[in-house]
C-alpha positions in Angstrom: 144.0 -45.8 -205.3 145.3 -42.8 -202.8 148.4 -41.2 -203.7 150.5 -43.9 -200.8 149.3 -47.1 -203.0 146.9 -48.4 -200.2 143.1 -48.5 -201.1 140.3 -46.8 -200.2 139.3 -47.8 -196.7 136.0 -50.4 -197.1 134.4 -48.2 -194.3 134.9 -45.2 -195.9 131.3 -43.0 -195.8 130.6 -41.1 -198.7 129.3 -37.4 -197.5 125.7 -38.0 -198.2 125.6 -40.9 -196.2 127.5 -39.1 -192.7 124.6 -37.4 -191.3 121.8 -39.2 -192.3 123.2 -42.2 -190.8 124.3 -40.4 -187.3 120.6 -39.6 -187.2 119.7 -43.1 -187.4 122.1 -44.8 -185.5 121.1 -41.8 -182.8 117.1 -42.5 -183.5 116.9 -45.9 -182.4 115.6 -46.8 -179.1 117.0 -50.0 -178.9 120.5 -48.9 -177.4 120.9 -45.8 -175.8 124.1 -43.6 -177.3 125.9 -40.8 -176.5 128.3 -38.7 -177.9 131.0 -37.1 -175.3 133.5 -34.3 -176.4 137.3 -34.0 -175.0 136.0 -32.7 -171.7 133.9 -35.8 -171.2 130.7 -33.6 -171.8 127.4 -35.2 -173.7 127.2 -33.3 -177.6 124.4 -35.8 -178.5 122.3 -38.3 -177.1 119.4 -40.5 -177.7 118.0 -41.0 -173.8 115.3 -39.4 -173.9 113.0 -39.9 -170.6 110.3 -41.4 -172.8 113.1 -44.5 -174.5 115.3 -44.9 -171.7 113.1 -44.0 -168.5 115.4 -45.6 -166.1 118.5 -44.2 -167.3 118.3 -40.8 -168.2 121.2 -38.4 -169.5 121.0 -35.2 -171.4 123.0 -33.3 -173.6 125.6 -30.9 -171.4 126.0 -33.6 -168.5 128.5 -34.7 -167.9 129.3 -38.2 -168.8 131.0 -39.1 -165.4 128.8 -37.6 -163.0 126.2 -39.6 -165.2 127.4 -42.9 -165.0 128.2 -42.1 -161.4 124.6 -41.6 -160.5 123.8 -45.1 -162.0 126.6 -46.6 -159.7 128.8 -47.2 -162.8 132.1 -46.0 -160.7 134.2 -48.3 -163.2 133.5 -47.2 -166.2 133.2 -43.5 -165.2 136.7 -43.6 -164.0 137.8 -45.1 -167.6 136.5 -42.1 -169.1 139.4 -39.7 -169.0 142.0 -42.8 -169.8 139.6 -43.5 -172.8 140.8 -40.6 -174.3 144.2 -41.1 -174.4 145.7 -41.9 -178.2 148.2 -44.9 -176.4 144.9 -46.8 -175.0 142.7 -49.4 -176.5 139.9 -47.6 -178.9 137.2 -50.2 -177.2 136.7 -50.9 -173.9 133.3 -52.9 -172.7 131.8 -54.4 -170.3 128.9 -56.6 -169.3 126.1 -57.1 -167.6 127.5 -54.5 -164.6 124.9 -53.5 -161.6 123.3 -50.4 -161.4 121.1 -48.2 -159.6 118.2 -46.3 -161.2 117.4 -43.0 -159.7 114.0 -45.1 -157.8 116.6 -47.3 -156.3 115.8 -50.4 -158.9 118.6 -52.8 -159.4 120.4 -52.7 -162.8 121.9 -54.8 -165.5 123.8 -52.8 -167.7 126.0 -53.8 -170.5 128.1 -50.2 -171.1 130.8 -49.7 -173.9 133.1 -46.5 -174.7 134.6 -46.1 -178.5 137.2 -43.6 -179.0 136.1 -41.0 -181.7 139.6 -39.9 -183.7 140.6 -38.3 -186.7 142.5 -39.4 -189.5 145.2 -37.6 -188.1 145.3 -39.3 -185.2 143.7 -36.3 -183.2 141.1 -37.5 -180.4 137.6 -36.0 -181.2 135.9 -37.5 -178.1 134.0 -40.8 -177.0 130.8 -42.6 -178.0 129.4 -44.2 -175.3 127.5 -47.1 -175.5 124.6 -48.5 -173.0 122.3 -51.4 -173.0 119.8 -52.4 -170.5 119.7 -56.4 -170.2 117.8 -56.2 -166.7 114.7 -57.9 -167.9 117.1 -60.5 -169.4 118.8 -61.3 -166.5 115.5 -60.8 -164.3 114.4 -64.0 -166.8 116.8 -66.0 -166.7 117.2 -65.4 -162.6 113.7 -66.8 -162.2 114.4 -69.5 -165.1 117.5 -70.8 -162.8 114.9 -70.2 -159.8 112.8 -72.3 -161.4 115.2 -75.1 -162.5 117.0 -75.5 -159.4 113.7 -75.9 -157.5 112.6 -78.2 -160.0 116.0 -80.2 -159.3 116.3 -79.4 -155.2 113.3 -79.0 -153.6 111.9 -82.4 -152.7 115.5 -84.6 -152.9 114.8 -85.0 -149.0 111.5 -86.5 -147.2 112.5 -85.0 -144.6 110.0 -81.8 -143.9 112.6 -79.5 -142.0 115.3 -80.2 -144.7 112.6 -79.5 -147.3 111.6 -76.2 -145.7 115.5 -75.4 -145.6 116.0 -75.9 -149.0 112.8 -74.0 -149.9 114.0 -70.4 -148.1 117.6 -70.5 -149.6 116.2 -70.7 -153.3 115.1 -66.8 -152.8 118.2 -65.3 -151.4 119.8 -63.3 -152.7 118.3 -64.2 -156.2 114.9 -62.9 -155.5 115.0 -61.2 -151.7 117.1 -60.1 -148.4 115.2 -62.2 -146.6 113.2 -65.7 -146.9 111.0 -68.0 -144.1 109.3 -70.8 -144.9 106.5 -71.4 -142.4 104.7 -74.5 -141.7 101.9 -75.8 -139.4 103.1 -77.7 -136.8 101.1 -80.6 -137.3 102.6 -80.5 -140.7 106.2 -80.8 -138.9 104.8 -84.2 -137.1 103.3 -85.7 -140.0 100.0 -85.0 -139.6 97.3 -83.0 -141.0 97.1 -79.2 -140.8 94.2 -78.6 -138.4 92.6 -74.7 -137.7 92.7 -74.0 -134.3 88.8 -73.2 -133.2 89.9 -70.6 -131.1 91.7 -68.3 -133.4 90.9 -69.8 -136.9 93.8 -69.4 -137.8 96.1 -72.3 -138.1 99.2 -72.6 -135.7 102.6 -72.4 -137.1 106.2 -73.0 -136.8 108.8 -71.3 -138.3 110.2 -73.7 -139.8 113.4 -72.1 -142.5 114.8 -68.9 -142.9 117.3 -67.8 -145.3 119.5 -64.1 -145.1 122.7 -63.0 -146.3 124.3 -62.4 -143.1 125.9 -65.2 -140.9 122.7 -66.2 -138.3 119.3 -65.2 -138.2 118.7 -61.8 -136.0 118.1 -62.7 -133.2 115.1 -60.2 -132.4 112.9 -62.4 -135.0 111.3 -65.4 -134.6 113.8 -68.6 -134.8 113.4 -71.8 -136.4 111.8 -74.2 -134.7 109.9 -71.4 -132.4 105.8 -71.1 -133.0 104.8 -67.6 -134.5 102.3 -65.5 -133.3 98.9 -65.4 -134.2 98.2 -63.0 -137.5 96.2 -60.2 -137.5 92.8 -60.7 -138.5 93.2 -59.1 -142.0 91.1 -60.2 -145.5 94.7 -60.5 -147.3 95.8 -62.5 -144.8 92.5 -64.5 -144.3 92.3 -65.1 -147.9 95.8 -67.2 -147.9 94.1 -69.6 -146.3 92.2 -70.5 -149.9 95.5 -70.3 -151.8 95.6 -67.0 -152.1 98.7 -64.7 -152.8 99.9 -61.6 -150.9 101.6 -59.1 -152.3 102.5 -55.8 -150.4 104.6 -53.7 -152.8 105.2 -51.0 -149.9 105.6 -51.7 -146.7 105.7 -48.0 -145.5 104.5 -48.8 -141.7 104.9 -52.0 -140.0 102.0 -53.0 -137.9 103.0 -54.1 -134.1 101.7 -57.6 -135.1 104.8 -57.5 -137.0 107.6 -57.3 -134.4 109.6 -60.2 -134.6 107.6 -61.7 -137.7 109.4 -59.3 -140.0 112.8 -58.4 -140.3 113.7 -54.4 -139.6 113.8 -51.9 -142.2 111.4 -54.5 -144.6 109.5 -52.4 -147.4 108.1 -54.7 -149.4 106.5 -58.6 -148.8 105.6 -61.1 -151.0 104.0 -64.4 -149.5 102.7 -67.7 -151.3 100.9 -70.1 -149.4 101.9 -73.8 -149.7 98.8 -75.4 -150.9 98.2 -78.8 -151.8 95.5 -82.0 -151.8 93.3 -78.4 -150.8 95.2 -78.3 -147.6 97.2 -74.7 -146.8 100.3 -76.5 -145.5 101.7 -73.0 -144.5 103.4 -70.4 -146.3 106.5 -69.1 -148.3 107.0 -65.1 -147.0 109.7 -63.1 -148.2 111.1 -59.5 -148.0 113.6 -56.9 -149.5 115.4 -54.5 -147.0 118.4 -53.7 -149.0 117.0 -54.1 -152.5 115.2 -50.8 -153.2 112.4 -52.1 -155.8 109.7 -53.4 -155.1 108.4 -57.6 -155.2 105.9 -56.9 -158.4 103.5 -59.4 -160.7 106.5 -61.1 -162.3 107.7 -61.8 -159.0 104.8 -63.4 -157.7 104.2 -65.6 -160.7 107.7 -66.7 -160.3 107.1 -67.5 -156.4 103.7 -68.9 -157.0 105.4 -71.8 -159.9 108.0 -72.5 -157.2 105.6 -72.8 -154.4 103.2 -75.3 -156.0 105.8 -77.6 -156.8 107.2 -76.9 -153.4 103.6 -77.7 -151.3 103.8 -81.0 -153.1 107.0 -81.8 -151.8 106.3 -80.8 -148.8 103.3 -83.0 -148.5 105.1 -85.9 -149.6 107.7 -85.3 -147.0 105.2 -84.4 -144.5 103.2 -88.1 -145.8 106.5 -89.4 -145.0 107.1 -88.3 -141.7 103.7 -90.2 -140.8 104.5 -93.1 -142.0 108.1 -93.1 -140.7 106.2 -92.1 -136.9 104.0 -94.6 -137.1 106.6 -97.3 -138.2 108.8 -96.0 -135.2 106.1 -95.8 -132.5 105.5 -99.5 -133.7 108.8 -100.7 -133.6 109.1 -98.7 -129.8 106.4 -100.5 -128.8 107.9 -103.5 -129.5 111.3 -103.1 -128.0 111.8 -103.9 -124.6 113.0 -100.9 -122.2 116.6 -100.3 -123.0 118.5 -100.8 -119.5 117.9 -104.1 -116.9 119.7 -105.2 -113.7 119.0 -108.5 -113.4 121.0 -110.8 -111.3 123.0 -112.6 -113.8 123.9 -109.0 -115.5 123.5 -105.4 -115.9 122.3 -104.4 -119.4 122.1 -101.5 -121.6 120.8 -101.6 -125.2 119.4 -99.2 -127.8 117.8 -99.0 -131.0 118.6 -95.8 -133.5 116.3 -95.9 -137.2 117.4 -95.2 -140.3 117.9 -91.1 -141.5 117.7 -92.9 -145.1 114.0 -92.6 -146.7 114.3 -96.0 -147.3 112.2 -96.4 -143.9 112.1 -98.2 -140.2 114.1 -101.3 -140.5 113.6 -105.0 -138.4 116.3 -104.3 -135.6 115.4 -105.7 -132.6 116.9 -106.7 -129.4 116.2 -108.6 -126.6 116.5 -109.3 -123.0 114.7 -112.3 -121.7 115.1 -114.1 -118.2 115.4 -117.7 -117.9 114.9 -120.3 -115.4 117.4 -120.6 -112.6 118.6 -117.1 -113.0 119.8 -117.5 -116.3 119.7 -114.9 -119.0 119.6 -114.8 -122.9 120.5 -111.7 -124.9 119.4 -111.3 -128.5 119.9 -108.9 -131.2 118.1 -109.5 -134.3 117.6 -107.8 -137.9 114.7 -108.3 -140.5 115.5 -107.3 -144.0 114.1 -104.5 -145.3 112.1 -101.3 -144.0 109.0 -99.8 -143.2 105.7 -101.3 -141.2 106.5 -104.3 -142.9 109.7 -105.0 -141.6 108.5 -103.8 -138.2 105.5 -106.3 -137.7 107.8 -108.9 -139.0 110.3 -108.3 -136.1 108.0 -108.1 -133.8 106.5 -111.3 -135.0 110.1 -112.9 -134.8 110.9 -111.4 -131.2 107.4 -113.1 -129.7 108.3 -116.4 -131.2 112.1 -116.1 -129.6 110.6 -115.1 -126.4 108.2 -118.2 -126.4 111.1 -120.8 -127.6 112.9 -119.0 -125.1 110.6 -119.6 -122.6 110.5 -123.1 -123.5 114.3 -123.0 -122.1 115.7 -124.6 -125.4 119.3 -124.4 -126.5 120.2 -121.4 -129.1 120.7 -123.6 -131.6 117.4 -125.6 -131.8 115.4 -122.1 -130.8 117.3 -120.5 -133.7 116.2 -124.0 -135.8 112.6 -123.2 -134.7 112.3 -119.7 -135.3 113.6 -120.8 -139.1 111.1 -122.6 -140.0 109.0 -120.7 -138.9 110.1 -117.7 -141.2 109.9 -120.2 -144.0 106.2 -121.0 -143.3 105.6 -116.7 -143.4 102.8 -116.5 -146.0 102.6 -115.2 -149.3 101.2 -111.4 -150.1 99.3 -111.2 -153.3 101.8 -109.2 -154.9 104.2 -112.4 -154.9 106.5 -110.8 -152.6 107.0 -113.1 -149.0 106.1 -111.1 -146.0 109.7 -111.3 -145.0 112.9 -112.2 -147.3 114.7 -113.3 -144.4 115.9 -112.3 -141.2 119.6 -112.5 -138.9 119.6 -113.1 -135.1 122.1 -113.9 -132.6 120.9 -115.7 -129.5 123.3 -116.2 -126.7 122.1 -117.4 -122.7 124.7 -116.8 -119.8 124.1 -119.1 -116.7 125.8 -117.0 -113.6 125.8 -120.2 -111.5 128.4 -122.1 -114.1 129.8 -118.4 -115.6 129.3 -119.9 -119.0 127.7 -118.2 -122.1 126.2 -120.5 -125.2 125.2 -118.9 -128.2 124.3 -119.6 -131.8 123.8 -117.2 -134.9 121.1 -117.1 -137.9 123.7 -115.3 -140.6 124.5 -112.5 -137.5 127.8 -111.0 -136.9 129.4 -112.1 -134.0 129.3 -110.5 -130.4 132.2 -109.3 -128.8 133.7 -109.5 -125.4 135.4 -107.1 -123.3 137.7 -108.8 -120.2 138.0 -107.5 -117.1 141.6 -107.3 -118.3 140.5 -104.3 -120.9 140.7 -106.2 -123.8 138.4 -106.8 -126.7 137.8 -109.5 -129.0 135.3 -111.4 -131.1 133.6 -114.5 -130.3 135.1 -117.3 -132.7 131.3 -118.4 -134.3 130.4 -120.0 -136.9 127.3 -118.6 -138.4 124.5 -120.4 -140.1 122.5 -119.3 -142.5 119.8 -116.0 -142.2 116.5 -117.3 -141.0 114.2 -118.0 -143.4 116.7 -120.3 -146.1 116.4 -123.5 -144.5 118.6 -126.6 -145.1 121.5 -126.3 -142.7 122.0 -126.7 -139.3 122.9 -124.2 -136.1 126.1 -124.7 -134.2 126.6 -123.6 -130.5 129.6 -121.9 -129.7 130.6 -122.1 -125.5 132.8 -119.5 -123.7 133.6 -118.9 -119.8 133.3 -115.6 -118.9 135.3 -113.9 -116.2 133.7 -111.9 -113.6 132.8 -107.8 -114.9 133.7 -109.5 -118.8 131.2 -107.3 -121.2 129.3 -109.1 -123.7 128.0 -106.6 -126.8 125.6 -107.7 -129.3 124.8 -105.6 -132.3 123.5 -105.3 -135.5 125.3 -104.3 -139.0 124.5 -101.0 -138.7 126.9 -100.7 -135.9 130.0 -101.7 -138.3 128.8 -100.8 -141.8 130.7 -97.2 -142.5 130.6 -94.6 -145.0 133.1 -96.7 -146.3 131.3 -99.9 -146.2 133.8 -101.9 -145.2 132.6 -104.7 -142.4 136.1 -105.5 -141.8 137.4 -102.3 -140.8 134.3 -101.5 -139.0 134.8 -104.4 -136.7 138.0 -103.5 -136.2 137.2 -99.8 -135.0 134.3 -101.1 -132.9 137.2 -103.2 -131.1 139.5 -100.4 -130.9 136.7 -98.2 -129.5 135.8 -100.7 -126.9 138.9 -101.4 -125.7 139.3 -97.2 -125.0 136.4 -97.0 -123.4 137.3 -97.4 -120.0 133.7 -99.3 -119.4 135.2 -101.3 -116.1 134.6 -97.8 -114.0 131.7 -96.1 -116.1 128.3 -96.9 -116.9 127.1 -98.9 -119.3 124.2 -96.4 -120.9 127.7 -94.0 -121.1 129.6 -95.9 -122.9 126.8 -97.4 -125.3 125.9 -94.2 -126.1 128.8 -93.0 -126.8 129.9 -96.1 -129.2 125.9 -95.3 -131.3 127.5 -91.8 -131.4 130.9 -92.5 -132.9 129.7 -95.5 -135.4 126.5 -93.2 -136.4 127.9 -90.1 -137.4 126.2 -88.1 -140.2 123.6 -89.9 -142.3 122.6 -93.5 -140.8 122.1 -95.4 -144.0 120.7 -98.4 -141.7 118.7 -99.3 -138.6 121.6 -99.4 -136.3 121.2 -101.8 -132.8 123.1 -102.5 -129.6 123.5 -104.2 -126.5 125.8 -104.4 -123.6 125.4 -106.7 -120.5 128.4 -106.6 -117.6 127.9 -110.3 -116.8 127.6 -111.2 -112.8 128.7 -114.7 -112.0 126.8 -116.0 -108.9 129.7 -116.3 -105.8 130.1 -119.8 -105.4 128.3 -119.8 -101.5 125.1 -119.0 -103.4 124.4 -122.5 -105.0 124.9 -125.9 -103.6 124.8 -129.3 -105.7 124.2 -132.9 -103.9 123.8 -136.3 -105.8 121.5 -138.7 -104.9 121.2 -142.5 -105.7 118.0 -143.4 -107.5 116.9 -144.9 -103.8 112.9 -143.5 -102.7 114.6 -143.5 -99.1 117.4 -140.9 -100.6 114.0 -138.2 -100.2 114.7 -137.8 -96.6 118.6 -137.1 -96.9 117.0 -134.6 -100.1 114.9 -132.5 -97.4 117.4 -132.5 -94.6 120.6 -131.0 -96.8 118.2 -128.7 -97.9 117.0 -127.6 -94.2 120.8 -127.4 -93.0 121.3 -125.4 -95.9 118.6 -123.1 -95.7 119.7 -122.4 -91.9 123.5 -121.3 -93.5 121.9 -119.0 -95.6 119.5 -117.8 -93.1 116.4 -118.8 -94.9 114.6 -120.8 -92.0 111.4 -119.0 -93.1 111.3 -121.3 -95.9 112.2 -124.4 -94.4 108.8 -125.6 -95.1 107.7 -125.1 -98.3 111.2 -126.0 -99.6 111.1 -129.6 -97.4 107.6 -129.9 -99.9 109.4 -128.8 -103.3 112.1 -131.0 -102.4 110.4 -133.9 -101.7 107.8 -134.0 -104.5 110.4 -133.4 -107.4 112.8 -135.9 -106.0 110.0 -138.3 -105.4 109.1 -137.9 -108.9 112.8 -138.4 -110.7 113.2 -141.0 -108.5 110.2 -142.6 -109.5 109.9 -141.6 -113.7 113.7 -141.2 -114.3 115.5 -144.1 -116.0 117.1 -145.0 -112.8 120.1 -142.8 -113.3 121.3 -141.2 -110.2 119.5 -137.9 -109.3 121.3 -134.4 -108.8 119.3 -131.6 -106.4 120.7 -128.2 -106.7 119.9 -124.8 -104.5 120.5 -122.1 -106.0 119.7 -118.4 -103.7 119.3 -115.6 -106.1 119.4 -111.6 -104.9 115.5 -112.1 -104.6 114.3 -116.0 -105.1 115.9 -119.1 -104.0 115.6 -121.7 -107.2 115.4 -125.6 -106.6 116.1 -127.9 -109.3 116.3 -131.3 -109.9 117.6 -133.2 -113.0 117.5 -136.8 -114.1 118.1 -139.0 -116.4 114.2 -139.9 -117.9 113.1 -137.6 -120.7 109.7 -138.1 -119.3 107.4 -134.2 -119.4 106.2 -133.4 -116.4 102.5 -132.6 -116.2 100.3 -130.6 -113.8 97.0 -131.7 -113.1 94.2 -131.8 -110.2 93.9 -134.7 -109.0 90.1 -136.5 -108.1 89.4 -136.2 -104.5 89.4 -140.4 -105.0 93.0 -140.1 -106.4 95.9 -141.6 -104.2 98.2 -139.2 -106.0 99.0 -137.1 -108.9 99.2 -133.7 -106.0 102.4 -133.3 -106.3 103.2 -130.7 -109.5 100.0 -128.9 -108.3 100.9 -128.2 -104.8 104.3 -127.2 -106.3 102.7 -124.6 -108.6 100.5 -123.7 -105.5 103.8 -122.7 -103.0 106.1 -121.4 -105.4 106.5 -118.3 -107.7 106.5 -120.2 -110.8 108.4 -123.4 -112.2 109.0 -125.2 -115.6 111.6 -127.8 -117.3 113.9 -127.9 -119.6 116.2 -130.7 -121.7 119.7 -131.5 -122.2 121.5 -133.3 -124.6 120.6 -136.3 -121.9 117.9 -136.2 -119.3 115.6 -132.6 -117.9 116.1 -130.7 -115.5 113.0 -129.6 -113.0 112.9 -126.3 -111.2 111.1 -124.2 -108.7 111.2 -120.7 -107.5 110.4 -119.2 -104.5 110.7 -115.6 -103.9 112.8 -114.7 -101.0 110.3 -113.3 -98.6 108.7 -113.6 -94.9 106.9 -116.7 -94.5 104.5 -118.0 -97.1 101.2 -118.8 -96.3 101.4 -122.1 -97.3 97.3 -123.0 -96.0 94.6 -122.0 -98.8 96.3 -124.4 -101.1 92.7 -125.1 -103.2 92.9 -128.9 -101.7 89.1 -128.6 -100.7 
């Protein structure tokens, strides 16, 4: 016990043991130490050049301008407040950036003790140092590593990759990052050596740097790079190899605009993989004074292997997502018409998902007697599948279409014919199932009948500015069977818009169909479409609905109907009387001389006569209706009766009394056909609008 009462204090030395343990606290290397008196200057230390290279001190410095010179401003000015008996005894920090005297960046964990007496009487400071550099150096590249391992390779998509890629290195590992690929790699190809230079042609394709945008005295994204100088180094990369340039002390003029200004070190990894040098990782240190060494190649060659695969994969992708695309293209009609019944715009935007090229499709396909039928269609799921599927659906419309049945027995056709898609050997059908929406407008009547396979339904924009949806009932997707197609009809006005679309169109962020339909109302209706153009306003409505990532194939079209003026078509009805074919061809002729078609007096007296000769003579004695119909470009004739007889063209014997009269109507007339009501058919001709016909090599020889 001391003479107050207290006990002894349990850190109480005994003599022997106070030098003997300052010399071997002071002798170990692990922590460098020193001992500052009152006027901050070093008594004792333990950095010796050989344990503590990179921060060296000796005694007589003093301990401010010491930790100055390592860029350790905080703690220097803490010195002199240190030593104040009010303060804290212990003040640390960790992990603080420093500078050695080469320039190498620092991690420094630095602590100062207050050294008193027992009388309260400041003796000086022990200053405490440790260098965790090589710590934090390893467990940079370890989050280097990780996040690669989690980042790189989340997109398929190869410029998003290469993005990724350069931003992993800065400011963690360099100033200044570009990823460079080959630009064949960029389409989804290949990379290919250009014979010329042997060298293969690449793009810049990411860049990473601290500041705000890429100098603009270097080589941008997207922009090719020069050719390299013919060096082994650089040759070598080619194989796989690594280039390391520790110091950069001149840059060569092949440089300019490769490498950034004031660069004194490089480090570059090639992007191998599947023994293909897809291009290459470069990266350089302006402001960071150490050089890229071994460690930092290792790190860059681990990142850059799983990298090249990703990059492949992406670049495999690509490919595949061109090839489904220049398919689906190819299979899409050209996106605006002007035909007489309306002016159409429509377009077709793919996925920015990796699930692939969807089935979208749409249509455009000219009927008889001027009319015109407007599909949009959608096969589920993606890729090349999905694509030859469509276009596999979109012939068979076009046939039923040209077949001139109604939209609900085409869209009754077309189902079936889903159902009887074969069977892969996996067990999966080569389509699930499809939706389509298949409307025809006649301009003569101003009426537009439509039918839909599980499709949303159009909407239509009056010449009055407003927007609504077609009331529809929808049957089910193509390809389920069972249940029958309805037809809904609609007049619409002169200028209406029609617009067909696909889900795409609708389906938000938010997902919600509802809403979406209602915003694709609300943007119609402000569109102002009655005094702009049509591939305007499409666009702009693909822009709106598609903004950020498209997570499906997204499809519309737009068609300003034109109704025919009511001068332009002219209907007569004829008793089931053979001498009724003379009163046929002279209304005709008078009406032909109205329009100022007398150039086609004859071969329409022929057309005229034949078909009603042949209702007349096959129909089920109902009375016959002749119609003229003159287009922009054709003048139509059709005649309908009651018989559901099919009309047949054949040559007839040179011994035959008849059986001329469908052939010489194929012979004077652009083309012609049939279709079927509900009751009776319906037989047309065209003939184009044009100087007089040669009407005498007719191939009756």
């Amino acid at each position: 016990m001391t003479e107050d009462g207290h006990g002894a204090s349990d850190f109480e030395l005994p003599a022997e043991w106070t030098v003997p343990l300052a010399h071997a606290v002071f002798d170990q290397g692990a922590m460098l130490l020193a001992a500052v008196d009152a006027d901050l200057r070093i008594i004792a230390t333990n950095a010796s050049v050989e344990l503590f290279p990179r921060t060296p001190m000796s005694r007589g410095d003093d301990m401010r301008a010491a930790l100055t010179r390592l860029g350790l401003d905080q703690p220097a000015s803490a010195l002199v407040g240190a030593l104040s008996p009010t303060g804290p005894a212990l003040r640390a920090w960790q992990l603080l950036p420093a500078r050695a005297a080469d320039g190498t960046l620092l991690h420094l964990g630095v602590g100062i003790l207050r050294v008193e007496r027992t009388t309260g009487h400041t003796l000086g400071l022990l200053v405490t140092m440790n260098d965790t550099t090589e710590l934090v150096r390893a467990e940079t590249r370890f989050d280097v590593v990780r996040e690669a391992s989690e980042s790189i390779g989340a997109s398929l998509d190869v410029a998003e990759t290469a993005r990724q890629l350069a931003d992993l290195f800065v400011p963690r590992l360099a100033d200044f990052a570009a990823v460079h690929l080959a630009e064949s790699v960029l389409a989804g190809e290949e990379p290919a050596v250009d014979p010329a230079t042997g060298y293969t042609s690449e793009v810049r394709a990411g860049v990473a740097h601290p500041g705000e945008a890429w100098p603009a005295t270097l080589v941008q994204v997207g922009e090719r790079l020069p050719v390299p100088p013919d060096m082994p180094a650089i040759r070598a990369m080619e194989s796989g190899a690594t280039l390391l340039i520790p110091r950069l002390d001149v840059l060569p003029a092949d440089a300019v605009g490769v490498v950034p200004d004031n660069a004194h070190s490089l480090l570059a990894v090639p992007l191998f993989a599947r023994g293909h040098a897809l291009g290459s990782v470069q990266l350089w240190r302006t402001e960071r004074r150490e050089p890229f060494d071994e460690g930092d190649a290792r790190l860059l060659e681990e990142v850059a292997s799983r990298a090249a695969l990703s990059v492949d994969n992406a670049r495999r992708y690509t490919r595949e997502r061109n090839v489904a695309l220049a398919l689906q293209r190819s299979l899409l009609p050209e996106e605006g018409t002007d035909e007489p019944a309306a002016e159409t715009f429509a377009a077709y935007l793919p996925t920015s998902s990796s699930a692939g090229i969807g089935g979208d499709w749409y249509d455009m396909i000219p009927l008889s007697s001027l009319r015109l039928a407007f599909v949009v269609g959608d096969v589920a799921g993606h890729g090349l599948q999905a694509s030859a599927t469509m276009g596999r659906l979109r012939t068979a419309v076009q046939a039923l279409a040209d077949m001139d049945l109604p939209p609900d027995e085409l869209l009754a056709h077309v189902d079936d014919l889903v159902q009887r898609f074969p069977i892969r050997p996996s067990g999966a059908a080569e389509a699930t199932g499809a939706t389509c929406l298949y409307a025809e407008y006649d301009p003569v009547t101003g009426r537009c009948r439509m039918a839909s396979a599980g499709h949303p339904p159009p909407a239509v924009l009056g010449p009055d500015g407003r927007a609504r949806f077609v009331e529809l009932t929808a049957g089910p997707p193509l390809g389920v069977g069972g249940m029958p197609f309805e037809i809904a009809e609609l007049d619409l006005a002169p200028g209406s818009v029609l617009l067909l679309y696909s889900d795409g169109l609708v389906s938000g962020p938010d997902h919600d169909l509802a809403a979406g339909m209602r915003r694709l109302l609300d943007r119609l209706e402000h569109s102002d479409l009655a005094h702009r153009d049509l591939d305007k306003v499409g666009r702009e409505l693909l822009d709106a609905a598609t903004t950020g990532a498209r997570e499906d194939d997204t499809t519309l079209l737009l068609a300003r109907v034109r109704p025919l003026p009511e001068q332009d078509s002219v209907v007569w009805e004829l008793p089931a009387d053979p001498e009724q074919v003379a009163r046929a061809r002279e209304s005709s002729t008078a009406q032909l001389a109205v329009w100022g078609l007398e150039h086609l007096v004859f071969t329409t007296e022929l057309v005229v006569s034949e078909l009603v000769t042949n209702a007349i003579r096959y129909g089920e004695h109902g009375p016959v209706t002749l119609r003229l119909v003159r287009g922009r470009d054709v003048l139509i004739c059709e005649v309908s009766d009651a018989g559901n007889t099919q009309p047949r063209l054949r040559r007839a014997r040179s011994t035959d009394e008849g059986g001329r009269g469908l052939f010489l109507v194929a012979q004077l007339t652009r083309r012609w056909g049939s279709r079927y009501q509900q009751s009776g058919k319906t037989i047309w001709a065209e003939q184009e609008i044009s100087p007089a016909t040669d009407v005498w090599d007719l191939g009756l020889d």
